[in-house]
C-alpha positions, 0 to 999 in steps of 0.5 A, a space after each residue: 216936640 219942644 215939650 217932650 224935649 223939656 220934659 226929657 231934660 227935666 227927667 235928665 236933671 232929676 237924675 242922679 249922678 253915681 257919685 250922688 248915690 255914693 255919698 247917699 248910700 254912705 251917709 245912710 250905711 253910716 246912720 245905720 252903723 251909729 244907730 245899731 253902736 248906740 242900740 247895742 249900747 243901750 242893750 248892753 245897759 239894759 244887762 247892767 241893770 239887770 246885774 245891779 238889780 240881783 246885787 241890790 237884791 241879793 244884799 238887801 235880803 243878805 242883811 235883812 236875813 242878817 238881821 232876822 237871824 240874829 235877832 233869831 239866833 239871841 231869843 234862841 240862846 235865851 231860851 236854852 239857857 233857860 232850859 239848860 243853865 250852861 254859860 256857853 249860851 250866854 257868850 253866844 248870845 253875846 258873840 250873836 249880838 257882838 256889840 251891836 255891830 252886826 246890827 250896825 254893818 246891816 243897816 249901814 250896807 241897806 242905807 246904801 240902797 235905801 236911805 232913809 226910805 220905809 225899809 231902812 226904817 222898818 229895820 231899824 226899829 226892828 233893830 232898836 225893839 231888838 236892841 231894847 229886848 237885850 237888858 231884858 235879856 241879861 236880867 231874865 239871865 242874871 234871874 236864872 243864874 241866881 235861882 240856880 245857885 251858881 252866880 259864884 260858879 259861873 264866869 259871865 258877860 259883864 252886861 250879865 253880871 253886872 245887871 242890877 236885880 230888883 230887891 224884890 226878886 232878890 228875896 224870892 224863893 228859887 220857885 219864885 224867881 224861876 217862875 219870875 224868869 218865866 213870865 219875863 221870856 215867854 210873857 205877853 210883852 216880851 212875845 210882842 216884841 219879837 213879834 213886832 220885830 219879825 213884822 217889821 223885818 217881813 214889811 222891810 223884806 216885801 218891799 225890798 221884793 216889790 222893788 227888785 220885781 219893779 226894777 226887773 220889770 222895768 229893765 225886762 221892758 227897755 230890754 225888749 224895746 231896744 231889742 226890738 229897735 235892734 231887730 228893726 234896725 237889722 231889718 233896715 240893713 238887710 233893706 239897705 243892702 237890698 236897696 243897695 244892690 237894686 240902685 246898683 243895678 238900676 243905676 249902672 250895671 242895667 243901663 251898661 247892658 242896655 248901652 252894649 245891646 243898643 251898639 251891637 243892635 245899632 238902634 238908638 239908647 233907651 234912657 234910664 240909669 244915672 244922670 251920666 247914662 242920660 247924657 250919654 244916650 242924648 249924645 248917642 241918640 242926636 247922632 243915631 238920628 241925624 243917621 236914621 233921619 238921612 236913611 229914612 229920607 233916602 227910604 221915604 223917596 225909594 218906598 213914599 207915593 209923593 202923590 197920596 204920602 202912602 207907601 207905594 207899590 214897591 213897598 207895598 210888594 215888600 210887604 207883602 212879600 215878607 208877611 208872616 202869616 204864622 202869627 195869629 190872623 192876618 186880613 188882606 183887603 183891596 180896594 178900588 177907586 170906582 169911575 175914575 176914568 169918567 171923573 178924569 174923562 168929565 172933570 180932569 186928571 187934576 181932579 182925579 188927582 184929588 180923589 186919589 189924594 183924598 181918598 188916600 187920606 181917608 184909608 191913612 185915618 180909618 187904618 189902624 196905625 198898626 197896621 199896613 195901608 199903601 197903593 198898589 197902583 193907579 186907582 187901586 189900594 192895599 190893606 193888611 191887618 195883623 191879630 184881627 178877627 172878623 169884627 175887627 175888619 168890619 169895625 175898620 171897613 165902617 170907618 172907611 165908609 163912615 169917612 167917605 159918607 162925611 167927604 161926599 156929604 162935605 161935597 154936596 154941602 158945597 153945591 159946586 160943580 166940577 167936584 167929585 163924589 167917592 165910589 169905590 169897591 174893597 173886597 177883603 180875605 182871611 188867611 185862617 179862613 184859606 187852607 195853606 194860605 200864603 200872603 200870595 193867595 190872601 192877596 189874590 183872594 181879597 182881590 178876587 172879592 173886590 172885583 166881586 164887589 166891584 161888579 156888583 156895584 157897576 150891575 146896580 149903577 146900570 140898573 139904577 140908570 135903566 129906571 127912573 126913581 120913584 119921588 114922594 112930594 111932602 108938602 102942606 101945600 097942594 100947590 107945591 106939590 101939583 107944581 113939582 109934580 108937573 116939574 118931574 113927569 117931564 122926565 116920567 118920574 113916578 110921584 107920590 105925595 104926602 101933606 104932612 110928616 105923618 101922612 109921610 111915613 105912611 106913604 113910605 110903607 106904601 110907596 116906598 120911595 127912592 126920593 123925599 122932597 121935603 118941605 122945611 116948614 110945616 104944621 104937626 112935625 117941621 121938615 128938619 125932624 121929619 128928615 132926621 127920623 126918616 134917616 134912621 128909620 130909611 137911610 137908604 132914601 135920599 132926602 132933597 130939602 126945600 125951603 122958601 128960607 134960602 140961607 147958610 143955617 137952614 142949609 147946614 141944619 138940613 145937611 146936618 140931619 141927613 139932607 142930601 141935596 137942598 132947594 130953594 123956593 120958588 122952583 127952577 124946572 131945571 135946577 130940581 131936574 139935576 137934583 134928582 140926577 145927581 142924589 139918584 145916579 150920583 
């Protein structure tokens, strides 16, 4: 009790209180809350850099295209000047190249984003080897103006007008100085430096490409982490209301309920809920039974046999009167004290007293504790067994008798006289085995077959006392058996004996005694286990052991492999007369 008492208080302690779960629940909505504010804003810079990313590209490609095209735009004007002498081409050419500051504005919005890494240096020699090309530039156009003759006709750049020809080329044949002009343009060297300009410009833009797919890579993947996270943490809230509205149940809206049914029910709280509901319902609970204690003493002194602590006859009727047969299967048995009045008439009511006590006492341990066992009256008994079927019976008759067969083994351990041996007669009935059957016919049934039985045993124990038991005499020594058999024919018992457990079992196939006196101590097979595979082979044989060995452990050892009464050697005539009487007709 007092462990149940400390273990109700230390659950009760555990229990939370409401403003306990309060706080919980709003420190872990508020964890939540944070946490999703600081996903999001991962989210939203995830996004950033997304944009930031696409600009940087975008601008990087913006000027290198910038680059490319001018670089493009001028070997373009070049050539169709040579083609078409026309000074347009050359102004555009310079309006291309603009003093170097297209040039200039791309590499300084590229070193913004690549400073001084391998695209900014790839540009930039494509920018120097371009820059380098323009006074080749302006030579093959000053050549190409003098070949045709119109170096006083034509108005030019200064770069151009002022570019020095060599004295060589001065004094060529117009042919010559065309042809001159020619190899410049269209020549191994000039053709390489453009193309060591375009290389540099495709380098430069791969890995202006290589880092935007990084980056977007980059980006794409914590996007997704944190998306995940934010799925996740959506999933907790959605959790976290759920948790929320069970808490909410478990701990107060349920136990509420639970508290107005136990009112309207007058029946005692079920604990449960927050710590405030724990208390409440010990509170409740001490003053429910303190009520219930005083009710159910009033109870117990109107339905208690005060004599066998069982129900008694009025409860019993009770019961009877208000079993409801129409769930599953019900057993009703009876059972009867057999000779009461001889043991009260022989020993005394005292004693009858006991056997009625004791007897109580062992239905209360063999009935199942579902179901109902009380007296009817006197020396009688009633049993009803709910959902059972016939091997559930049996099982709890086998008890009954298991029981018994311990108390009177108790008894004749004892070799006290004045104490009495159980007997008794049940008889049981089914109800699904009565056509409409009421708790009134089940009762009279089962009473019925105890009567039955009852005659039957007091038809056997008048048979039993009209014959005389046939003894076999297990002895190695023909002296004890001669002697015991001189001992038993002055009461004209039909005697049979054996020299050995061996000869023993045989004789029994033959003889087929009703008592075994047993000798303890002997050659090939010892009286202890002789008596004790004798009992599971024929537990109907009664078993008187002997021994010269008269002491407490050789007595327990026999009664503990199935003796039934023990004697001492060297024998009394008169003490192994009543043995034989009382293991026979007792």
């Amino acid at each position: 009790m007092k462990k149940e008492k400390s273990k109700d208080k230390r659950i009760r302690t555990l229990a939370p209180r409401i403003t306990q779960v309060n706080i919980f629940y709003i420190l872990l909505s508020a964890v939540l809350i944070v946490g999703s504010l600081l996903i999001t804003t991962e989210i939203f810079n995830s996004f950033d850099s997304f944009d930031d990313s696409t600009q940087e590209y975008a601008t990087c490609i913006e000027c290198i295209n910038t680059i490319r095209n001018t670089t493009d735009v001028m070997t373009n004007m070049v050539e169709k000047f040579y083609n078409n002498i026309d000074e347009n081409y050359v102004y555009k050419y310079f309006e291309a190249f603009d003093d170097g500051k297209t040039y200039e504005d791309a590499l300084k919005t590229i070193s913004v984003y690549h400073n001084n890494d391998d695209v900014y240096k790839y540009l930039a020699e494509a920018v120097e080897i371009s820059s380098g090309l323009k006074n080749t530039d302006c030579y093959i156009m000053k050549l190409l103006v003098v070949a045709n003759g119109k170096l006083s006709s034509m108005i030019l750049p200064a770069d151009v007008s002022d570019a020095q020809l060599f004295h060589v080329d001065m004094l060529r044949e117009q042919p010559q100085q065309l042809e001159k002009a020619h190899t410049m343009l269209y020549g191994e060297f000039y053709q390489a430096a453009k193309t060591d300009i375009h290389s540099y410009i495709d380098q430069a833009a791969a890995l202006v490409e290589e880092r935007y797919m990084s980056q977007q890579v980059h980006a794409t993947n914590t996007l997704g982490m944190y998306v995940h996270q934010q799925r996740v943490l959506m999933y907790c809230m959605m959790g976290f209301n759920i948790l929320l509205f069970v808490s909410m149940a478990y701990f107060v809206v349920f136990p509420f309920r639970r508290v107005l049914r136990a009112f309207k029910e007058n029946r005692p709280l079920t604990k449960g809920g927050s710590y405030e509901f724990y208390v409440l319902a010990d509170t409740y609970n001490e003053l429910y039974r303190a009520n219930m204690k005083q009710q159910m003493q009033l109870t117990e002194k109107a339905y208690l046999d005060l004599h066998t602590g069982l129900p008694n006859k009025s409860r019993c009727e009770e019961v009877l009167k208000n079993q409801d047969l129409s769930k599953g299967v019900t057993c009703c048995i009876m059972i009867d004290l057999n000779n009461l009045k001889e043991v009260n008439d022989k020993l005394g009511h005292v004693e009858g007293d006991i056997l009625i006590k004791k007897f109580g006492g062992i239905l209360r341990k063999a009935i199942r504790e579902e179901d109902f066992v009380g007296r009817y009256g006197g020396d009688e008994f009633v049993a009803v067994l709910q959902n059972v079927d016939e091997a559930v019976v049996k099982l709890v008759i086998n008890r009954i008798e298991e029981e018994v067969s311990k108390y009177n083994k108790r008894i004749r351990m004892s070799l006290e006289d004045g104490q009495a041996q159980i007997s008794y007669a049940y008889g049981y009935a089914m109800s699904n085995n009565i056509v409409n059957c009421s708790m009134e016919v089940l009762l009279n049934a089962a009473d019925a077959n105890m009567y039955d039985n009852k005659r039957n045993f007091k038809l056997k124990q008048k048979e039993k006392k009209n014959r005389k038991p046939k003894i076999l005499i297990v002895d190695d020594s023909q002296y004890m058996r001669e002697y015991l058999i001189e001992i038993l024919k002055t009461e004209s018992f039909q005697c049979g004996e054996a020299a050995d457990g061996d000869e023993m079992f045989k004789m029994v196939e033959q003889f087929h005694p009703d008592i075994v006196f047993m000798d303890l101590i002997m050659p090939v097979m010892d009286g202890i286990s002789a008596t004790s595979i004798l009992q599971k082979k024929y537990p109907y044989i009664k078993v008187i052991a002997c021994s010269s060995q008269d002491n407490n452990a050789t007595r327990l050892q026999a009664f503990e492999k199935g003796a039934d009464d023990f004697i001492a050697k060297p024998f009394d005539g008169e003490r192994v007369i009543q043995s034989v009487k009382k293991v026979f007709y007792n």
